[in-house]
Backbone as CSV, one residue per row, in Angstrom:
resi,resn,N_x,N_y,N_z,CA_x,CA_y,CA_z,C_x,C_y,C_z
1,UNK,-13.311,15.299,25.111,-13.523,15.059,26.527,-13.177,13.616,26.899
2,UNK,-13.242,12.836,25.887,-13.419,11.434,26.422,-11.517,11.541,26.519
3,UNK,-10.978,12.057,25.427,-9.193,11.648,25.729,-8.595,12.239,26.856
4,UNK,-9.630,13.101,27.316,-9.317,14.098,28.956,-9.354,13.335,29.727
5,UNK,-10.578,12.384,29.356,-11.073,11.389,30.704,-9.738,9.925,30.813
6,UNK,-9.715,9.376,29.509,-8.436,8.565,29.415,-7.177,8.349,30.119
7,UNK,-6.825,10.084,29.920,-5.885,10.192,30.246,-5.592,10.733,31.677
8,UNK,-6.567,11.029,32.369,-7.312,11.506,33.915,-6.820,9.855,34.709
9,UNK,-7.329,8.481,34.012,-7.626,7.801,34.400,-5.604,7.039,34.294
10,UNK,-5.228,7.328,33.192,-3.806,6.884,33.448,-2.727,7.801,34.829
11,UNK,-3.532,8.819,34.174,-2.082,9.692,35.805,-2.730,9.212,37.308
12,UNK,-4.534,9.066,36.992,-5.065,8.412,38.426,-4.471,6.831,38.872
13,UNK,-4.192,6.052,38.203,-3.316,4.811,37.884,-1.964,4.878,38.306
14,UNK,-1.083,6.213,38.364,0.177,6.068,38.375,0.162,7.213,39.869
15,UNK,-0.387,7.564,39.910,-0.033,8.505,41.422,-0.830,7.614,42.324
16,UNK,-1.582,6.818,42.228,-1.829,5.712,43.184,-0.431,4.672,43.539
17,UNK,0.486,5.096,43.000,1.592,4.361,43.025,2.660,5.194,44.332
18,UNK,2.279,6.071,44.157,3.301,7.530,44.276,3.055,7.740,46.188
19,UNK,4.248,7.427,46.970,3.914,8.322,48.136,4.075,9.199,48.701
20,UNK,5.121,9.904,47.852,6.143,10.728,48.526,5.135,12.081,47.674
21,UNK,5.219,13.163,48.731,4.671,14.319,47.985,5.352,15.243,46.956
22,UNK,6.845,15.156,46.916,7.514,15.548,45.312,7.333,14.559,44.491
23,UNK,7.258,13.523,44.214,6.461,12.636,43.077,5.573,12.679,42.305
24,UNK,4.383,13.214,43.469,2.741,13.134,42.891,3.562,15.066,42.827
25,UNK,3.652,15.714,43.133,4.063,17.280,42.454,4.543,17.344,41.152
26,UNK,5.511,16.304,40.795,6.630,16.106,39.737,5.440,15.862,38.606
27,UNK,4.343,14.827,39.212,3.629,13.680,38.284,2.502,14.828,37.656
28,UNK,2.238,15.942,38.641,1.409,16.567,38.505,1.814,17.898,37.013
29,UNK,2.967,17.929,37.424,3.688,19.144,35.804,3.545,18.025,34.848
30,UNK,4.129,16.981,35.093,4.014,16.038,33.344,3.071,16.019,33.232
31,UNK,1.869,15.573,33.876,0.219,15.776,33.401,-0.068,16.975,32.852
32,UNK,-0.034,18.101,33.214,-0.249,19.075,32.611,0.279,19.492,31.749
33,UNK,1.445,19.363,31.455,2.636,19.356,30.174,2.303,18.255,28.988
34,UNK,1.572,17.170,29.525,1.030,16.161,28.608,0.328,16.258,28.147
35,UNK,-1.206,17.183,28.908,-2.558,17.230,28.462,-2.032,18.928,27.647
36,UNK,-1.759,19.773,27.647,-1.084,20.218,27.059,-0.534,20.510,25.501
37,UNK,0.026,19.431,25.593,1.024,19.081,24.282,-0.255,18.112,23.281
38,UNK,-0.808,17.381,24.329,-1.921,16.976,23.299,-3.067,17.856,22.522
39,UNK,-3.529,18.456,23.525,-4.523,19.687,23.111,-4.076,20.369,21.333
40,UNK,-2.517,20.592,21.897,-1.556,20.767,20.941,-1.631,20.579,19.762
41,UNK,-1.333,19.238,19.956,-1.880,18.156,18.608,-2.639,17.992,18.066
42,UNK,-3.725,18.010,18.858,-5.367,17.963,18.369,-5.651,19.405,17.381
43,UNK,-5.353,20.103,17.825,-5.197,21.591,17.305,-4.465,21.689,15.854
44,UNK,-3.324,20.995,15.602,-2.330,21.066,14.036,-2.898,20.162,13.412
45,UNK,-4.164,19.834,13.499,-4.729,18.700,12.916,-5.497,19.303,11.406
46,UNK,-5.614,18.814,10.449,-5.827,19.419,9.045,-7.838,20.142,9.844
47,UNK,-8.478,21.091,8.947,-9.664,20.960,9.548,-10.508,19.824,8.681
48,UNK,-11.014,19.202,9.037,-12.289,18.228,8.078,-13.231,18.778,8.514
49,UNK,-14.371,17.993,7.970,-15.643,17.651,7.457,-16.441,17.633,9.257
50,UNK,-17.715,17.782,9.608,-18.070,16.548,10.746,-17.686,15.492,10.669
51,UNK,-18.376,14.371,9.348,-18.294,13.542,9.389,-16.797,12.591,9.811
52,UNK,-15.671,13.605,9.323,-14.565,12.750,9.387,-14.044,12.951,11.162
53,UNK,-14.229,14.077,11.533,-14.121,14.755,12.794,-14.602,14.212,14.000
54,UNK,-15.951,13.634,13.463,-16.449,12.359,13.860,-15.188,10.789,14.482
55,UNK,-15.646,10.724,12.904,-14.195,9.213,12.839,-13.225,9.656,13.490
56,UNK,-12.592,10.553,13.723,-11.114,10.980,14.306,-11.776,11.186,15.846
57,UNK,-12.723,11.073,16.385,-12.918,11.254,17.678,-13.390,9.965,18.214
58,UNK,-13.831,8.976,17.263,-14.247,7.572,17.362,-12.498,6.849,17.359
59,UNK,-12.006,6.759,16.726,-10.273,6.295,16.773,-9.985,6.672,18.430
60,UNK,-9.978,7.777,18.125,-9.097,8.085,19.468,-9.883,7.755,20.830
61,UNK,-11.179,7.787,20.666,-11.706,7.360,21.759,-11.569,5.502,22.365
62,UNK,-11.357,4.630,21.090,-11.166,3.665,21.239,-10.144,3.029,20.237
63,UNK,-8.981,3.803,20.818,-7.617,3.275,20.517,-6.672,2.328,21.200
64,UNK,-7.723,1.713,22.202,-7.466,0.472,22.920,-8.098,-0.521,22.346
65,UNK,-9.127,-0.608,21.984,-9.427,-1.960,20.993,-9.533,-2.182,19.787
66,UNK,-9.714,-3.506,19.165,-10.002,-3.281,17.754,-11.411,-2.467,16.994
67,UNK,-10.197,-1.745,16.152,-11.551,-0.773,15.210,-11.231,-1.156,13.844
68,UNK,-12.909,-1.131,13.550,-13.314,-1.969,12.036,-13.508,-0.792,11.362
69,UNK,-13.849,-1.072,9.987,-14.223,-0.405,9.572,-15.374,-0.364,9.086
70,UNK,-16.197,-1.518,9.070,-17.800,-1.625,9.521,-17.931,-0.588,10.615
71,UNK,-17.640,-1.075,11.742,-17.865,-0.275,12.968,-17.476,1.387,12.819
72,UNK,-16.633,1.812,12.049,-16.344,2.852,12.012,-17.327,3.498,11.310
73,UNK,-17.764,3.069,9.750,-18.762,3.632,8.795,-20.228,3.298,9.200
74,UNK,-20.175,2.569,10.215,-21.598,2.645,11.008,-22.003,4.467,11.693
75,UNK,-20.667,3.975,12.793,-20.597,5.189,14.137,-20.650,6.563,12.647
76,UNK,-20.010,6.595,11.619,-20.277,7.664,10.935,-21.228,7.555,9.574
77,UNK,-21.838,7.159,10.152,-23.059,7.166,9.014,-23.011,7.280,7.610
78,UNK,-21.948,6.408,7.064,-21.433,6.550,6.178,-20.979,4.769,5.766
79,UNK,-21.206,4.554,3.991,-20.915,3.153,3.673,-19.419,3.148,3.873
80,UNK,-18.699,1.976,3.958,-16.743,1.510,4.086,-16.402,2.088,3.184
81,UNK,-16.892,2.008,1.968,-16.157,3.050,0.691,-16.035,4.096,0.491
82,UNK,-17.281,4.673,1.010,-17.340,6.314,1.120,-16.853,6.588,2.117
83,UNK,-16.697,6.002,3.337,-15.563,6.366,4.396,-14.276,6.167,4.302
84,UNK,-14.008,5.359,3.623,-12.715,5.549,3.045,-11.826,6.127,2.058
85,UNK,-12.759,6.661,1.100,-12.113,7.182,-0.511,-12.315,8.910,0.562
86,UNK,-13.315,9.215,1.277,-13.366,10.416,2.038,-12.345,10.436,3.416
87,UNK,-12.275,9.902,3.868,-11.508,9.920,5.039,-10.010,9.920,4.146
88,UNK,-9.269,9.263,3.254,-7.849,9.436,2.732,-8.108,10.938,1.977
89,UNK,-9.086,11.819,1.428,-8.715,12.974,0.629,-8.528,13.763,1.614
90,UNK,-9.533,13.485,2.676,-9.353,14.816,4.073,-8.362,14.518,4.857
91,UNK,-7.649,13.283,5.052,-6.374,12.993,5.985,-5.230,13.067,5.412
92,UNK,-5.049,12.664,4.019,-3.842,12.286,3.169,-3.270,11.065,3.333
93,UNK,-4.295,9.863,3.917,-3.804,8.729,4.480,-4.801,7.475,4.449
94,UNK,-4.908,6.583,4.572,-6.372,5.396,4.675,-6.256,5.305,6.283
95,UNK,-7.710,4.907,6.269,-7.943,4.599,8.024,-6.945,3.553,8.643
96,UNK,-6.582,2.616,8.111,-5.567,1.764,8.709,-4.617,2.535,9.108
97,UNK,-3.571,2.912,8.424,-2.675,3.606,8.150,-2.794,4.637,9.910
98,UNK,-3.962,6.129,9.278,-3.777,6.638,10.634,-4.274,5.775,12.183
99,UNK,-4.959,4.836,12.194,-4.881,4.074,13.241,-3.269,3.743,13.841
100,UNK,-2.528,2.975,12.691,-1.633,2.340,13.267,-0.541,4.007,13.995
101,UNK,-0.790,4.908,12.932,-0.045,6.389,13.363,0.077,6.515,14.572
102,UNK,-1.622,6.400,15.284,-2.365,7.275,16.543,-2.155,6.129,17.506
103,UNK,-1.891,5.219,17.794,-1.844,3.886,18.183,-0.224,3.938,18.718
104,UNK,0.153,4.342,17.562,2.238,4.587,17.770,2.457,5.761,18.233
105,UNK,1.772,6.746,18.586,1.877,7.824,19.061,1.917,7.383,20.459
106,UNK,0.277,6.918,20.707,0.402,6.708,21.882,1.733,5.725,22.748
107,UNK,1.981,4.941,21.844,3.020,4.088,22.626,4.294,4.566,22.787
108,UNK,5.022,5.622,21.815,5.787,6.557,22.395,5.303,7.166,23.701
109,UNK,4.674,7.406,23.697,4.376,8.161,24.974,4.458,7.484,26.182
110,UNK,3.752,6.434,26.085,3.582,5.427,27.321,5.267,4.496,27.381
111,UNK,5.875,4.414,26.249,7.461,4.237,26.557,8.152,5.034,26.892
112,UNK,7.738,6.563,26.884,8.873,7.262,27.387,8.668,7.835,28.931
113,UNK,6.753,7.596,29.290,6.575,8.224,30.467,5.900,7.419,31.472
114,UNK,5.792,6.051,30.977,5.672,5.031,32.254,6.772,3.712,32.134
115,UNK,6.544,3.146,33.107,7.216,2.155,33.203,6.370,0.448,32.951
116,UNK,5.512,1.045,32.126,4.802,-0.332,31.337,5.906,-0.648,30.732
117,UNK,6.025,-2.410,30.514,6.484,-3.021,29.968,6.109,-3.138,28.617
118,UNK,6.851,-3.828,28.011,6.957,-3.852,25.738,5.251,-4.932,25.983
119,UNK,5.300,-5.502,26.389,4.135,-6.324,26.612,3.140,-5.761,27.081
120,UNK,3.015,-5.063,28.097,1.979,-4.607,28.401,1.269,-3.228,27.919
121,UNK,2.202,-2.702,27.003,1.918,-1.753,25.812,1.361,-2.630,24.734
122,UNK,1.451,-3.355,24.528,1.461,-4.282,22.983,0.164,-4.870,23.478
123,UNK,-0.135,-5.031,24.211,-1.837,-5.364,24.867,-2.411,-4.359,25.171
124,UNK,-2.465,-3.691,25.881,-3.223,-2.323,25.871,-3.686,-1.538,24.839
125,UNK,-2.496,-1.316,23.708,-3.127,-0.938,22.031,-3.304,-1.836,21.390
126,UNK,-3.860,-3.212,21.882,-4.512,-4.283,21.016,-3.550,-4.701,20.154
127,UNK,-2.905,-4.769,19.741,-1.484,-5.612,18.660,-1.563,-6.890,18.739
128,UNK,-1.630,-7.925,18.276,-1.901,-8.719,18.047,-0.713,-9.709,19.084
129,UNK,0.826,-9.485,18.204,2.020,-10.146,19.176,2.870,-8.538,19.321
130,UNK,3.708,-9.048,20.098,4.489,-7.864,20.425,6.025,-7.954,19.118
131,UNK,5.758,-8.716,18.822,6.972,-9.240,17.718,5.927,-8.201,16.238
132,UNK,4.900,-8.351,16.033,4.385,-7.480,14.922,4.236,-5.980,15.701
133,UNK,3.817,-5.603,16.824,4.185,-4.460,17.296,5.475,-3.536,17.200
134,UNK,6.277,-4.219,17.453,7.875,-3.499,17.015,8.288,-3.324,15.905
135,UNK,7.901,-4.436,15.012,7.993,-4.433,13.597,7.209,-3.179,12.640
136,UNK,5.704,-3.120,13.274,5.453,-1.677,12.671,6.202,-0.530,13.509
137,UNK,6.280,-0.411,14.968,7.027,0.771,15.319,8.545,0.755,14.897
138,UNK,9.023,0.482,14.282,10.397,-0.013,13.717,9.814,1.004,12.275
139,UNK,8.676,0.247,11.788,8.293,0.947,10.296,7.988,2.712,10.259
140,UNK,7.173,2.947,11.338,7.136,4.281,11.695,7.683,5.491,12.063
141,UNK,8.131,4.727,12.990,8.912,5.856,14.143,10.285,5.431,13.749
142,UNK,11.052,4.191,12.916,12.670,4.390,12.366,13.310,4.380,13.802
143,UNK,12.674,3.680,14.566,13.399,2.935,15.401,13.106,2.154,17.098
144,UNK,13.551,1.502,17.458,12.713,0.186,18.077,12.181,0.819,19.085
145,UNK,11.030,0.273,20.179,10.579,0.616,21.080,11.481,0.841,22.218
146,UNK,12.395,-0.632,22.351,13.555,-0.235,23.557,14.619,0.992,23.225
147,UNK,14.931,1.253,21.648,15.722,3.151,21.607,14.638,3.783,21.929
148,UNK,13.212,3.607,21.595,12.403,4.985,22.316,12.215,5.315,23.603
149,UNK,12.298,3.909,24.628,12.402,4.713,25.529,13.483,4.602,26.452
150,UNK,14.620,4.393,25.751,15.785,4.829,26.404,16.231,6.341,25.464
151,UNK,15.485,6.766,24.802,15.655,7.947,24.097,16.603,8.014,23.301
152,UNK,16.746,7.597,22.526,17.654,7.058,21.314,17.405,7.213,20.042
153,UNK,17.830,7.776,18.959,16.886,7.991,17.711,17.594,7.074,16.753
């Protein structure tokens, strides 16, 4: 619910922009085609544990700021080690790792379907500079933010 609400709050952000009534119509299929495709996603997701199901709803809920992993093995009641040696057997991955994944997901998205700037993506998912931002989406996705969203592979 909370990534419903998120993302409620980005199309409410961008049709405040919008005056023309085929725009906010147009804006209105990609929203639904978006929320959608995510549901999607959420769905091909391996099944876990609560506990990890948990953590994967704590990430995504605050995939705008920095997440610890204190803070994480708190919110899941669980010590850093045991959240971590458990969270990589049920993901196939360490928590860093799918952070930076879910983090680059999102910024595909927001490069291919707004007109935020490389900067103002690179602040919004917390990245430190936008020069180490590209550098991991370069590592991930195999190729730069400006081919993603000029659609370029």
């Amino acid at each position: 619910s909370e990534n419903a609400f998120s993302l409620s709050d980005l199309y409410c952000q961008r049709v405040d922009l919008l005056s023309e009534i085929s725009h906010i119509e147009n804006l209105t299929y990609t929203m639904l085609a978006d929320y959608c495709e995510r549901v999607r996603e959420i769905q091909k997701r391996p099944v876990t544990s609560p506990v990890i199901s948990n953590c994967l709803s704590y990430i995504s809920v605050h995939l705008h700021e920095p997440i610890s992993l204190e803070q994480l093995s708190q919110h899941c009641g669980l010590c850093t080690r045991s959240l971590s040696l458990r969270f990589k057997k049920e993901m196939g991955m360490g928590i860093p790792e799918y952070i930076h994944r879910e983090k680059l997901q999102e910024a595909e998205y927001l490069l291919q379907h707004t007109s935020y700037s490389l900067s103002e993506i690179t602040s919004y998912l917390n990245y430190p500079s936008q020069s180490y931002f590209t550098e991991i989406f370069k590592k991930y996705k195999q190729m730069t933010p400006q081919q993603c969203r000029e659609g370029k592979r």
